[in-house]
KOLTI-186278 format. One record per residue (C-alpha): x, y, z; chain. Coordinates in steps of 0.25 Angstrom, whole numbers, padded with zeros to 4 digits. Layout:
KOLTI-186278
      px      py      pz   chain
       X       Y       Z       A
...
//
This chain:
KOLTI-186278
      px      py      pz   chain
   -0046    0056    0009       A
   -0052    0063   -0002       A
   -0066    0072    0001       A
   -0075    0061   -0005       A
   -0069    0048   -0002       A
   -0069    0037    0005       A
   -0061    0024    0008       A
   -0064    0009    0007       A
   -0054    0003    0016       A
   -0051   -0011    0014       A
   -0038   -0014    0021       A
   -0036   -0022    0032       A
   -0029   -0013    0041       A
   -0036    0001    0036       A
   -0050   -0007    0039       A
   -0044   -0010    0055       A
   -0039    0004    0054       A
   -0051    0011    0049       A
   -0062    0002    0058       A
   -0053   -0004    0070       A
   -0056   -0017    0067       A
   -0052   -0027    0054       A
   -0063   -0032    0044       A
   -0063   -0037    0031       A
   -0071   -0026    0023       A
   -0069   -0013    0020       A
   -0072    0001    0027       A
   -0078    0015    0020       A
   -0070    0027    0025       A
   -0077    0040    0018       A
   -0071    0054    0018       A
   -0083    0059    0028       A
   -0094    0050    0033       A
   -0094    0036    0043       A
   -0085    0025    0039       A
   -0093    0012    0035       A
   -0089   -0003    0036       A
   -0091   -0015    0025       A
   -0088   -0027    0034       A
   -0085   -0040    0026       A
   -0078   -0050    0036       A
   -0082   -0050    0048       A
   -0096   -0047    0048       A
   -0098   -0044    0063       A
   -0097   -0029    0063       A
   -0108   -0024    0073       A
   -0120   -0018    0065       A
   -0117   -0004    0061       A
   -0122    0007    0049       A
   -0106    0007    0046       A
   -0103   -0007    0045       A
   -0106   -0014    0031       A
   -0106   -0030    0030       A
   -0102   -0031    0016       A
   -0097   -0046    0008       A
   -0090   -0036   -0003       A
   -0086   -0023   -0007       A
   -0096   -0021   -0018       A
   -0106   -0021   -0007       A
   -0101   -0008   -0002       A
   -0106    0003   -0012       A
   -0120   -0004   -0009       A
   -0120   -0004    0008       A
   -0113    0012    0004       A
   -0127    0016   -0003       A
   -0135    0008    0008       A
   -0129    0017    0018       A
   -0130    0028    0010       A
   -0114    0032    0010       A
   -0110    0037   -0005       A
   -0097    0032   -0011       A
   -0087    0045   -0013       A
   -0078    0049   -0025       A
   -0065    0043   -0020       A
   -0063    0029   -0012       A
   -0049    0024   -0005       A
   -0045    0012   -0006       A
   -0032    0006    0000       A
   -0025    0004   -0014       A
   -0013    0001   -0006       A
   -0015   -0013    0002       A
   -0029   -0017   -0005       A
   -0025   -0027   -0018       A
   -0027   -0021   -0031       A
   -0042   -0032   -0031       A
   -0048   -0025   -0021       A
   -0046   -0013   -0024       A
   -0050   -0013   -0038       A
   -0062   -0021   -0031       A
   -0066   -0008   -0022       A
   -0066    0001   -0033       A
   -0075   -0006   -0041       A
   -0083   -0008   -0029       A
   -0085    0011   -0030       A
   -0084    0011   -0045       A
   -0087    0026   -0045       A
   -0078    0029   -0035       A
   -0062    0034   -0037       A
   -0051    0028   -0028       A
   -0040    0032   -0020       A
   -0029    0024   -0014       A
   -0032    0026    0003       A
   -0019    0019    0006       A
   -0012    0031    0011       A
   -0021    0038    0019       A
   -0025    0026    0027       A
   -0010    0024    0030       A
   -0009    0040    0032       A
   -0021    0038    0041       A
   -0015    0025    0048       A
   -0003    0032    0052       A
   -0008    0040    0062       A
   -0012    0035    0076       A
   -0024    0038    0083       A
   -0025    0036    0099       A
   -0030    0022    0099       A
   -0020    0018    0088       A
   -0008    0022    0096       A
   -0013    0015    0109       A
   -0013    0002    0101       A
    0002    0005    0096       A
    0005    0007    0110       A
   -0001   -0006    0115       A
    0007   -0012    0106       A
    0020   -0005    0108       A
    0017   -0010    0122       A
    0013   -0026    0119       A
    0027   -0026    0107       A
    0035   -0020    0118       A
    0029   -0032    0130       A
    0034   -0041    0119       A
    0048   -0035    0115       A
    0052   -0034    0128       A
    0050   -0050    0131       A
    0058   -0054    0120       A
    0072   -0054    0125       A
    0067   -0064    0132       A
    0062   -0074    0120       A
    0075   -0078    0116       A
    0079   -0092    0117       A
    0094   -0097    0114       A
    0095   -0101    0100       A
    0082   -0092    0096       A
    0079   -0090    0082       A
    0074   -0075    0076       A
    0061   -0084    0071       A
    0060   -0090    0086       A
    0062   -0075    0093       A
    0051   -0070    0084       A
    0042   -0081    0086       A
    0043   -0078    0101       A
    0042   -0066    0099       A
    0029   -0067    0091       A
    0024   -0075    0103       A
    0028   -0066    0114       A
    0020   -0055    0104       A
    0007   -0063    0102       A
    0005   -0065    0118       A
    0008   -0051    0121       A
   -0005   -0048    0110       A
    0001   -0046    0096       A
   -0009   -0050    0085       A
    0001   -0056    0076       A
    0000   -0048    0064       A
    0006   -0035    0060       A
   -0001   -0029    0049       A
    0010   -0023    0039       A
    0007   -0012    0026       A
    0009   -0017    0012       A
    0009   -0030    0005       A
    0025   -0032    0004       A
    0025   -0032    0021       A
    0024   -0045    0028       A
    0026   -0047    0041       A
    0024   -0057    0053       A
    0026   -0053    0067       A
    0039   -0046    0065       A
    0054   -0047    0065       A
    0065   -0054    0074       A
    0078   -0051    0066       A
    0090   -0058    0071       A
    0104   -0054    0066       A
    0108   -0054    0052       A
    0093   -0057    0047       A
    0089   -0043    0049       A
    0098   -0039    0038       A
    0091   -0049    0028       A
    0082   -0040    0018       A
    0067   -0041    0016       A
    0057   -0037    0008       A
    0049   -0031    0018       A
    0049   -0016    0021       A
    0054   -0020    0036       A
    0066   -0012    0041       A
    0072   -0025    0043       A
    0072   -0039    0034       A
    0074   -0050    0038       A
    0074   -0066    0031       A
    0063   -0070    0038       A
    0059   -0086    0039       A
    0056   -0089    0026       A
    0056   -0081    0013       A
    0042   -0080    0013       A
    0042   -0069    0022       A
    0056   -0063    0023       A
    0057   -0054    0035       A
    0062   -0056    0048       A
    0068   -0068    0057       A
    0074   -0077    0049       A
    0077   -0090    0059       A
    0090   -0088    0062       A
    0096   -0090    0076       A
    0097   -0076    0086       A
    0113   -0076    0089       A
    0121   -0068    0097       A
    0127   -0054    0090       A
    0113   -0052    0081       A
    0103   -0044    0083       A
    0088   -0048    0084       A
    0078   -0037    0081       A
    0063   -0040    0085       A
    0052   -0032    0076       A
    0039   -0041    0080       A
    0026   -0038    0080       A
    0018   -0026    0087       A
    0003   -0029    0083       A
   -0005   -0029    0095       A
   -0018   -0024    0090       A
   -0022   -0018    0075       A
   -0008   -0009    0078       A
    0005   -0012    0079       A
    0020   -0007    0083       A
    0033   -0008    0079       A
    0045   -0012    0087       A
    0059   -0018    0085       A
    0070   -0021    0096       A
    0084   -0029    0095       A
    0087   -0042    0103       A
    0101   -0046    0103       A
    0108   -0061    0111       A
    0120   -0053    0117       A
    0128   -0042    0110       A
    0127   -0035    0097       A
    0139   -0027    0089       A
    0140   -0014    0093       A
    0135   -0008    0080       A
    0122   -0015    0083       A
    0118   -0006    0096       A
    0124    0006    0088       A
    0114    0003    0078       A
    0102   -0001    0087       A
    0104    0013    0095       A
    0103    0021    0083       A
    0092    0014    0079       A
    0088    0020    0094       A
    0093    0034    0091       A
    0087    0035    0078       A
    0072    0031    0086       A
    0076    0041    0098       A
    0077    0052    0086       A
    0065    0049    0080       A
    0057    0048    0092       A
    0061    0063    0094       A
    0060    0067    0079       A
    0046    0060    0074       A
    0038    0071    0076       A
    0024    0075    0071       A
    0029    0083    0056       A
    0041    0075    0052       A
    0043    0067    0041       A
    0044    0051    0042       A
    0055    0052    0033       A
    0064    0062    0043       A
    0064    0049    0053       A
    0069    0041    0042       A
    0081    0051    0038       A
    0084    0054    0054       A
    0084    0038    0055       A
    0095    0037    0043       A
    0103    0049    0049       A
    0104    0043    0063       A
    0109    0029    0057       A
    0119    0035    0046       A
    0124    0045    0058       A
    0127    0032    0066       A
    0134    0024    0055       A
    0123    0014    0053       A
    0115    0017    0039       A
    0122    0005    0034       A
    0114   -0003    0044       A
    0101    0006    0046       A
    0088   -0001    0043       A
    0095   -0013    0037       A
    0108   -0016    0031       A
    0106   -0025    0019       A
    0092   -0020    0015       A
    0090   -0005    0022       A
    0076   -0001    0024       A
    0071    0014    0021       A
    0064    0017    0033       A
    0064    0017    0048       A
    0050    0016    0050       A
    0036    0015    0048       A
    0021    0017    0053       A
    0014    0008    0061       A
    0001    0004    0065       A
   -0009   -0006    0061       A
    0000   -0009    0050       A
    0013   -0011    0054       A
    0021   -0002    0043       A
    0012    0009    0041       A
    0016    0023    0035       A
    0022    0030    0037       A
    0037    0025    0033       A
    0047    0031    0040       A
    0055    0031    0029       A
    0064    0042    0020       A
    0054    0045    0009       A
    0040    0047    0021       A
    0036    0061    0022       A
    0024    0059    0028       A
    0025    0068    0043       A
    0024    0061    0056       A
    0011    0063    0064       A
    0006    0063    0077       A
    0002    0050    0081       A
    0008    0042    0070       A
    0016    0029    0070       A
    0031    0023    0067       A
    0039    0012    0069       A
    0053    0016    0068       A
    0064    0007    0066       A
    0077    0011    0064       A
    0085    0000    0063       A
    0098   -0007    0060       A
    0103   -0021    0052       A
    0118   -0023    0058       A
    0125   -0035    0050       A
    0128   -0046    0058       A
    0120   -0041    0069       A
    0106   -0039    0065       A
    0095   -0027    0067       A
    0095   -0017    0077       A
    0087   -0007    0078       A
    0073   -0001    0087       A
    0060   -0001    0082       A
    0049    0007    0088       A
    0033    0012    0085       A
    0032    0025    0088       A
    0020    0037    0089       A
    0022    0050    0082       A
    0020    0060    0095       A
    0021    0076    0094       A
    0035    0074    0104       A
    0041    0062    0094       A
    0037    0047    0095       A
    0031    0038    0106       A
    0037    0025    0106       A
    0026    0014    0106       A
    0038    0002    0107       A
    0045    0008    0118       A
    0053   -0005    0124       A
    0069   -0007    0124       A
    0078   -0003    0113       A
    0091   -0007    0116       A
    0096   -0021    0110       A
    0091   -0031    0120       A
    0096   -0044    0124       A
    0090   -0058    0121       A
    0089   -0064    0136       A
    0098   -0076    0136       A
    0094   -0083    0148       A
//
Protein backbone atom coordinates (compact mmCIF):
# COMPACT_ATOMS: atom_id res chain seq x y z
CA UNK A 1 0.00 0.00 0.00
CA UNK A 2 0.98 3.36 -0.78
CA UNK A 3 2.30 5.87 2.25
CA UNK A 4 -0.98 7.70 2.40
CA UNK A 5 -3.80 5.23 1.77
CA UNK A 6 -6.11 3.33 2.85
CA UNK A 7 -8.59 0.66 1.73
CA UNK A 8 -12.64 0.34 1.84
CA UNK A 9 -13.16 -3.25 1.77
CA UNK A 10 -16.43 -4.26 0.53
CA UNK A 11 -16.13 -7.98 -0.61
CA UNK A 12 -17.71 -10.66 1.11
CA UNK A 13 -14.73 -12.84 1.57
CA UNK A 14 -12.03 -9.81 2.18
CA UNK A 15 -14.68 -8.56 4.89
CA UNK A 16 -14.42 -12.35 6.69
CA UNK A 17 -10.76 -12.10 6.08
CA UNK A 18 -10.10 -8.82 7.42
CA UNK A 19 -12.51 -8.95 10.66
CA UNK A 20 -13.08 -12.93 11.04
CA UNK A 21 -16.63 -12.72 10.79
CA UNK A 22 -19.22 -11.83 7.62
CA UNK A 23 -21.23 -8.78 7.61
CA UNK A 24 -22.97 -6.68 5.19
CA UNK A 25 -20.99 -3.39 5.14
CA UNK A 26 -17.70 -2.16 4.66
CA UNK A 27 -14.29 -2.08 6.65
CA UNK A 28 -11.49 0.91 6.66
CA UNK A 29 -8.05 -0.56 6.51
CA UNK A 30 -5.43 2.80 6.61
CA UNK A 31 -1.88 2.69 5.76
CA UNK A 32 -1.10 3.40 9.74
CA UNK A 33 -3.57 3.76 12.44
CA UNK A 34 -6.70 1.18 13.95
CA UNK A 35 -8.91 -0.30 11.49
CA UNK A 36 -12.77 0.97 11.87
CA UNK A 37 -15.93 -0.87 11.16
CA UNK A 38 -19.33 0.61 9.26
CA UNK A 39 -21.83 -2.18 10.18
CA UNK A 40 -25.11 -2.37 7.90
CA UNK A 41 -26.62 -5.92 8.40
CA UNK A 42 -26.67 -7.27 11.20
CA UNK A 43 -26.60 -4.48 13.78
CA UNK A 44 -25.49 -6.60 16.76
CA UNK A 45 -22.03 -5.62 16.90
CA UNK A 46 -21.21 -5.22 20.66
CA UNK A 47 -20.53 -1.35 21.38
CA UNK A 48 -17.10 -0.39 20.40
CA UNK A 49 -15.08 3.35 19.24
CA UNK A 50 -14.31 1.00 15.91
CA UNK A 51 -17.58 -0.32 15.07
CA UNK A 52 -19.80 2.18 13.02
CA UNK A 53 -23.60 1.30 12.48
CA UNK A 54 -24.25 2.87 9.10
CA UNK A 55 -27.67 2.56 6.53
CA UNK A 56 -25.21 3.68 3.53
CA UNK A 57 -21.95 4.48 2.43
CA UNK A 58 -22.46 8.12 2.15
CA UNK A 59 -22.66 8.20 5.97
CA UNK A 60 -18.97 7.18 6.21
CA UNK A 61 -16.98 10.47 5.47
CA UNK A 62 -19.50 11.94 8.34
CA UNK A 63 -18.84 8.99 11.33
CA UNK A 64 -14.94 9.69 9.70
CA UNK A 65 -14.89 13.39 10.78
CA UNK A 66 -16.98 12.47 14.17
CA UNK A 67 -14.15 10.38 15.06
CA UNK A 68 -11.82 12.57 14.06
CA UNK A 69 -9.89 10.05 11.34
CA UNK A 70 -8.94 12.09 7.95
CA UNK A 71 -9.40 10.76 4.60
CA UNK A 72 -5.88 9.94 2.78
CA UNK A 73 -4.70 10.76 -0.80
CA UNK A 74 -5.22 7.32 -2.13
CA UNK A 75 -8.16 4.76 -1.45
CA UNK A 76 -8.34 0.83 -2.51
CA UNK A 77 -11.18 -0.49 -3.71
CA UNK A 78 -11.68 -4.19 -5.04
CA UNK A 79 -12.22 -3.10 -8.74
CA UNK A 80 -11.76 -6.70 -9.52
CA UNK A 81 -15.03 -8.52 -7.84
CA UNK A 82 -17.23 -5.24 -6.86
CA UNK A 83 -19.72 -4.39 -9.90
CA UNK A 84 -18.75 -1.39 -11.92
CA UNK A 85 -22.28 0.43 -9.70
CA UNK A 86 -20.62 0.23 -6.50
CA UNK A 87 -17.72 1.07 -7.35
CA UNK A 88 -18.42 4.14 -9.11
CA UNK A 89 -20.85 4.69 -5.94
CA UNK A 90 -17.72 4.46 -3.46
CA UNK A 91 -15.74 7.08 -5.24
CA UNK A 92 -18.20 9.63 -5.32
CA UNK A 93 -18.84 8.63 -1.81
CA UNK A 94 -14.39 10.32 -1.28
CA UNK A 95 -14.85 12.79 -4.03
CA UNK A 96 -11.42 14.31 -3.31
CA UNK A 97 -9.75 11.23 -3.10
CA UNK A 98 -7.73 9.02 -5.99
CA UNK A 99 -8.18 5.19 -6.42
CA UNK A 100 -6.39 2.43 -6.74
CA UNK A 101 -7.47 -1.16 -7.64
CA UNK A 102 -6.65 -3.31 -4.04
CA UNK A 103 -7.46 -6.49 -5.73
CA UNK A 104 -3.97 -7.81 -6.03
CA UNK A 105 -2.67 -7.13 -2.79
CA UNK A 106 -5.49 -8.49 -0.83
CA UNK A 107 -5.13 -11.84 -3.05
CA UNK A 108 -1.15 -11.28 -2.37
CA UNK A 109 -1.98 -10.95 1.13
CA UNK A 110 -4.42 -14.01 1.25
CA UNK A 111 -1.94 -16.37 0.03
CA UNK A 112 -0.02 -16.53 2.88
CA UNK A 113 -1.04 -18.52 5.87
CA UNK A 114 -0.76 -17.51 9.33
CA UNK A 115 -0.87 -20.21 12.36
CA UNK A 116 -4.50 -20.22 13.01
CA UNK A 117 -5.45 -20.35 9.31
CA UNK A 118 -3.29 -23.48 8.72
CA UNK A 119 -4.95 -25.16 11.89
CA UNK A 120 -8.32 -24.68 10.07
CA UNK A 121 -6.87 -26.28 6.84
CA UNK A 122 -5.74 -28.99 8.68
CA UNK A 123 -9.14 -29.61 10.49
CA UNK A 124 -10.34 -29.90 7.16
CA UNK A 125 -8.00 -32.10 5.76
CA UNK A 126 -8.97 -34.28 8.58
CA UNK A 127 -12.90 -34.12 8.43
CA UNK A 128 -12.67 -34.47 3.94
CA UNK A 129 -10.32 -37.14 4.60
CA UNK A 130 -13.29 -38.97 7.54
CA UNK A 131 -15.40 -38.58 4.42
CA UNK A 132 -13.17 -40.02 1.59
CA UNK A 133 -12.39 -42.92 3.26
CA UNK A 134 -16.28 -43.89 3.80
CA UNK A 135 -17.08 -43.70 0.29
CA UNK A 136 -16.09 -47.10 -1.03
CA UNK A 137 -18.73 -48.11 0.92
CA UNK A 138 -21.62 -45.79 -0.67
CA UNK A 139 -21.94 -47.61 -3.61
CA UNK A 140 -25.16 -49.30 -4.52
CA UNK A 141 -25.43 -51.76 -7.54
CA UNK A 142 -26.86 -49.83 -10.54
CA UNK A 143 -25.54 -46.23 -8.76
CA UNK A 144 -25.63 -43.28 -10.68
CA UNK A 145 -22.50 -40.53 -10.74
CA UNK A 146 -25.54 -37.98 -9.56
CA UNK A 147 -26.60 -40.62 -6.96
CA UNK A 148 -22.86 -41.15 -5.60
CA UNK A 149 -22.54 -37.50 -5.23
CA UNK A 150 -25.67 -37.08 -3.56
CA UNK A 151 -24.28 -39.51 -1.05
CA UNK A 152 -21.49 -38.30 -1.00
CA UNK A 153 -22.77 -34.60 -0.26
CA UNK A 154 -24.78 -36.35 2.81
CA UNK A 155 -21.94 -38.32 4.32
CA UNK A 156 -20.13 -34.65 4.00
CA UNK A 157 -22.68 -32.63 5.64
CA UNK A 158 -22.96 -34.97 8.78
CA UNK A 159 -19.31 -35.06 9.26
CA UNK A 160 -19.60 -30.75 9.44
CA UNK A 161 -19.28 -29.30 5.78
CA UNK A 162 -21.17 -25.98 5.44
CA UNK A 163 -22.31 -26.62 2.14
CA UNK A 164 -20.92 -23.82 0.17
CA UNK A 165 -17.48 -23.45 -1.44
CA UNK A 166 -16.80 -20.05 -2.12
CA UNK A 167 -14.86 -19.77 -5.48
CA UNK A 168 -12.92 -16.43 -7.09
CA UNK A 169 -14.44 -14.75 -10.37
CA UNK A 170 -17.75 -14.34 -11.79
CA UNK A 171 -17.30 -17.02 -14.69
CA UNK A 172 -16.82 -20.05 -11.61
CA UNK A 173 -19.63 -21.74 -10.51
CA UNK A 174 -19.79 -24.53 -8.51
CA UNK A 175 -21.92 -26.74 -6.09
CA UNK A 176 -20.49 -29.19 -3.72
CA UNK A 177 -18.00 -30.81 -6.20
CA UNK A 178 -17.43 -33.24 -8.85
CA UNK A 179 -18.15 -37.13 -9.18
CA UNK A 180 -16.80 -37.97 -12.91
CA UNK A 181 -17.63 -41.22 -14.11
CA UNK A 182 -16.05 -42.52 -17.28
CA UNK A 183 -16.24 -40.81 -20.50
CA UNK A 184 -17.88 -37.62 -18.93
CA UNK A 185 -14.72 -36.58 -17.64
CA UNK A 186 -13.66 -35.96 -21.15
CA UNK A 187 -16.70 -33.67 -21.96
CA UNK A 188 -15.42 -29.79 -21.88
CA UNK A 189 -16.48 -26.93 -19.83
CA UNK A 190 -16.40 -23.55 -19.42
CA UNK A 191 -15.30 -23.44 -16.25
CA UNK A 192 -11.58 -23.07 -15.30
CA UNK A 193 -11.66 -26.63 -13.50
CA UNK A 194 -8.96 -29.17 -14.50
CA UNK A 195 -11.61 -31.38 -15.32
CA UNK A 196 -15.22 -30.75 -17.37
CA UNK A 197 -17.78 -32.48 -17.11
CA UNK A 198 -21.71 -32.38 -18.75
CA UNK A 199 -23.08 -31.71 -15.70
CA UNK A 200 -27.28 -32.38 -15.15
CA UNK A 201 -28.53 -29.83 -17.07
CA UNK A 202 -26.94 -26.97 -19.27
CA UNK A 203 -27.51 -24.57 -16.84
CA UNK A 204 -24.58 -25.36 -15.03
CA UNK A 205 -22.32 -27.55 -17.10
CA UNK A 206 -19.85 -29.23 -14.82
CA UNK A 207 -19.49 -32.40 -13.31
CA UNK A 208 -21.77 -35.78 -13.00
CA UNK A 209 -23.97 -36.02 -15.69
CA UNK A 210 -26.55 -39.04 -14.70
CA UNK A 211 -25.05 -41.81 -16.27
CA UNK A 212 -24.95 -45.10 -14.77
CA UNK A 213 -21.09 -46.19 -12.72
CA UNK A 214 -20.08 -49.45 -15.02
CA UNK A 215 -17.34 -51.75 -14.72
CA UNK A 216 -13.96 -50.59 -16.93
CA UNK A 217 -14.54 -46.60 -16.09
CA UNK A 218 -13.09 -44.75 -13.83
CA UNK A 219 -14.90 -42.51 -11.04
CA UNK A 220 -13.09 -39.57 -9.89
CA UNK A 221 -14.53 -37.74 -6.62
CA UNK A 222 -13.38 -34.02 -6.18
CA UNK A 223 -16.31 -32.92 -3.39
CA UNK A 224 -16.38 -30.39 -1.08
CA UNK A 225 -13.82 -29.46 1.79
CA UNK A 226 -15.38 -26.46 3.49
CA UNK A 227 -15.51 -27.11 7.09
CA UNK A 228 -15.33 -23.70 8.47
CA UNK A 229 -14.56 -20.11 6.50
CA UNK A 230 -11.45 -22.43 4.83
CA UNK A 231 -11.25 -25.14 2.77
CA UNK A 232 -9.04 -27.93 1.18
CA UNK A 233 -8.80 -29.72 -1.93
CA UNK A 234 -8.78 -33.34 -2.48
CA UNK A 235 -9.39 -35.81 -5.58
CA UNK A 236 -9.21 -39.69 -5.48
CA UNK A 237 -10.41 -42.49 -8.06
CA UNK A 238 -12.88 -45.20 -7.45
CA UNK A 239 -13.23 -47.95 -9.86
CA UNK A 240 -16.08 -51.43 -9.85
CA UNK A 241 -13.27 -53.95 -10.67
CA UNK A 242 -10.29 -53.49 -13.09
CA UNK A 243 -9.20 -50.73 -15.30
CA UNK A 244 -6.85 -50.87 -18.47
CA UNK A 245 -3.32 -50.94 -17.73
CA UNK A 246 -2.63 -47.47 -19.21
CA UNK A 247 -5.02 -46.19 -16.53
CA UNK A 248 -2.74 -47.23 -13.30
CA UNK A 249 0.19 -46.08 -15.56
CA UNK A 250 -1.19 -42.84 -15.73
CA UNK A 251 -2.62 -42.54 -12.17
CA UNK A 252 0.98 -43.36 -10.82
CA UNK A 253 2.50 -40.63 -12.66
CA UNK A 254 0.19 -38.48 -11.61
CA UNK A 255 1.65 -39.89 -8.23
CA UNK A 256 5.16 -39.35 -9.16
CA UNK A 257 4.76 -36.11 -10.42
CA UNK A 258 3.20 -35.02 -6.48
CA UNK A 259 6.14 -37.03 -4.85
CA UNK A 260 8.64 -34.57 -7.13
CA UNK A 261 6.90 -31.63 -6.16
CA UNK A 262 6.61 -32.42 -2.64
CA UNK A 263 10.42 -32.41 -2.73
CA UNK A 264 10.92 -29.67 -5.12
CA UNK A 265 8.38 -26.78 -3.81
CA UNK A 266 10.60 -24.97 -1.79
CA UNK A 267 10.44 -21.35 -0.24
CA UNK A 268 12.18 -19.19 -3.72
CA UNK A 269 10.82 -21.22 -6.54
CA UNK A 270 8.88 -20.09 -9.20
CA UNK A 271 5.10 -21.45 -9.51
CA UNK A 272 5.54 -21.76 -12.97
CA UNK A 273 8.74 -24.36 -12.52
CA UNK A 274 6.05 -26.88 -10.86
CA UNK A 275 4.10 -26.56 -13.93
CA UNK A 276 7.10 -27.19 -16.60
CA UNK A 277 8.48 -30.13 -14.01
CA UNK A 278 4.74 -31.42 -14.29
CA UNK A 279 4.65 -31.41 -18.10
CA UNK A 280 8.31 -33.02 -18.34
CA UNK A 281 7.37 -36.01 -16.02
CA UNK A 282 4.04 -36.59 -18.18
CA UNK A 283 5.63 -36.05 -21.78
CA UNK A 284 8.83 -38.40 -20.40
CA UNK A 285 6.15 -41.02 -19.49
CA UNK A 286 4.25 -40.92 -22.99
CA UNK A 287 1.08 -39.37 -21.62
CA UNK A 288 0.99 -35.41 -22.67
CA UNK A 289 -1.85 -36.49 -25.06
CA UNK A 290 -3.70 -37.32 -22.12
CA UNK A 291 -2.35 -34.98 -19.18
CA UNK A 292 -4.92 -32.57 -17.78
CA UNK A 293 -7.44 -33.63 -20.23
CA UNK A 294 -7.75 -35.01 -23.64
CA UNK A 295 -10.43 -33.31 -25.66
CA UNK A 296 -9.98 -29.85 -23.81
CA UNK A 297 -6.38 -29.77 -22.01
CA UNK A 298 -6.22 -27.38 -19.03
CA UNK A 299 -2.89 -25.09 -18.55
CA UNK A 300 -2.32 -25.59 -15.20
CA UNK A 301 -1.79 -28.08 -12.47
CA UNK A 302 -2.95 -26.20 -9.54
CA UNK A 303 -4.05 -23.39 -7.58
CA UNK A 304 -4.15 -21.53 -4.12
CA UNK A 305 -6.48 -22.35 -1.75
CA UNK A 306 -8.04 -20.89 1.11
CA UNK A 307 -11.24 -19.17 2.13
CA UNK A 308 -11.84 -19.24 -1.62
CA UNK A 309 -11.36 -22.22 -3.08
CA UNK A 310 -8.99 -21.05 -6.21
CA UNK A 311 -6.96 -18.51 -4.91
CA UNK A 312 -3.63 -17.25 -6.39
CA UNK A 313 -1.50 -18.29 -6.96
CA UNK A 314 -2.04 -20.49 -10.31
CA UNK A 315 0.37 -23.11 -10.70
CA UNK A 316 0.50 -22.53 -14.17
CA UNK A 317 3.34 -21.77 -16.96
CA UNK A 318 3.25 -18.04 -17.31
CA UNK A 319 3.15 -17.52 -12.78
CA UNK A 320 6.27 -16.12 -11.58
CA UNK A 321 5.38 -15.22 -8.44
CA UNK A 322 7.99 -17.30 -5.80
CA UNK A 323 6.59 -19.69 -3.26
CA UNK A 324 6.56 -18.71 0.34
CA UNK A 325 6.70 -20.05 3.58
CA UNK A 326 3.36 -20.84 4.76
CA UNK A 327 1.66 -20.56 1.52
CA UNK A 328 -1.18 -22.83 0.15
CA UNK A 329 -1.69 -25.27 -3.09
CA UNK A 330 -3.91 -27.67 -4.38
CA UNK A 331 -2.07 -29.65 -6.85
CA UNK A 332 -3.75 -31.97 -9.29
CA UNK A 333 -2.01 -33.63 -11.85
CA UNK A 334 -4.32 -35.37 -13.70
CA UNK A 335 -5.26 -37.53 -16.53
CA UNK A 336 -8.55 -37.87 -19.04
CA UNK A 337 -7.98 -41.87 -20.56
CA UNK A 338 -10.62 -42.45 -23.47
CA UNK A 339 -12.98 -44.98 -22.71
CA UNK A 340 -11.91 -45.20 -19.17
CA UNK A 341 -12.24 -41.87 -17.54
CA UNK A 342 -9.93 -39.51 -15.22
CA UNK A 343 -7.39 -40.49 -13.04
CA UNK A 344 -5.25 -38.73 -11.20
CA UNK A 345 -4.53 -37.39 -7.25
CA UNK A 346 -5.28 -34.21 -5.80
CA UNK A 347 -3.81 -32.96 -2.64
CA UNK A 348 -3.77 -29.39 -0.42
CA UNK A 349 -0.59 -28.90 0.55
CA UNK A 350 1.56 -26.20 2.83
CA UNK A 351 4.69 -24.60 1.62
CA UNK A 352 7.29 -25.68 4.45
CA UNK A 353 11.29 -24.76 4.35
CA UNK A 354 11.80 -28.84 3.77
CA UNK A 355 9.16 -29.09 0.75
CA UNK A 356 5.33 -29.58 1.24
CA UNK A 357 2.96 -30.80 4.19
CA UNK A 358 0.23 -32.64 2.92
CA UNK A 359 -3.11 -31.65 4.49
CA UNK A 360 -5.18 -34.64 2.56
CA UNK A 361 -2.96 -37.27 3.53
CA UNK A 362 -5.53 -40.54 2.89
CA UNK A 363 -4.90 -43.38 0.25
CA UNK A 364 -3.91 -42.88 -3.43
CA UNK A 365 -4.08 -45.71 -5.07
CA UNK A 366 -7.35 -46.51 -7.37
CA UNK A 367 -9.73 -48.00 -4.90
CA UNK A 368 -12.41 -50.53 -5.21
CA UNK A 369 -16.05 -49.74 -5.01
CA UNK A 370 -17.22 -52.47 -2.19
CA UNK A 371 -19.69 -54.79 -3.92
CA UNK A 372 -21.13 -56.44 -1.19
Amino acid sequence: MPEDSALLVAANVNVFYSTGRFFRGYVWIPRHGRPLYFVVKPQTFEPSPDVVCIRKPEQIPGEMDRLGVETPRLIGLEEDVLSYNDVSRLMKVFPQAEFFNSTPCLRAARMTKTAHELELMRYDGQRQVAVYSRIASLYRPGMTDIGLQIAIEGELRREGCLGFPRVAGNLMEINMGSVLAGDNADNPSPYEFAMGGAGADPSLPGGADGREIRPGESVMVDMNGSFNAYQTDMTRVWSLGGLPEIAYKAHDCSRSILRALEREALPGVEVCDLYFRAVRMAEEAGLKDFFMGHSQQSAFIGHGVGIELNEQPPVAPRCKVSLQQDMTLALEPKFVIPGVGAVGVENTYAVRGDGLECLTPFEEEIILFNQE
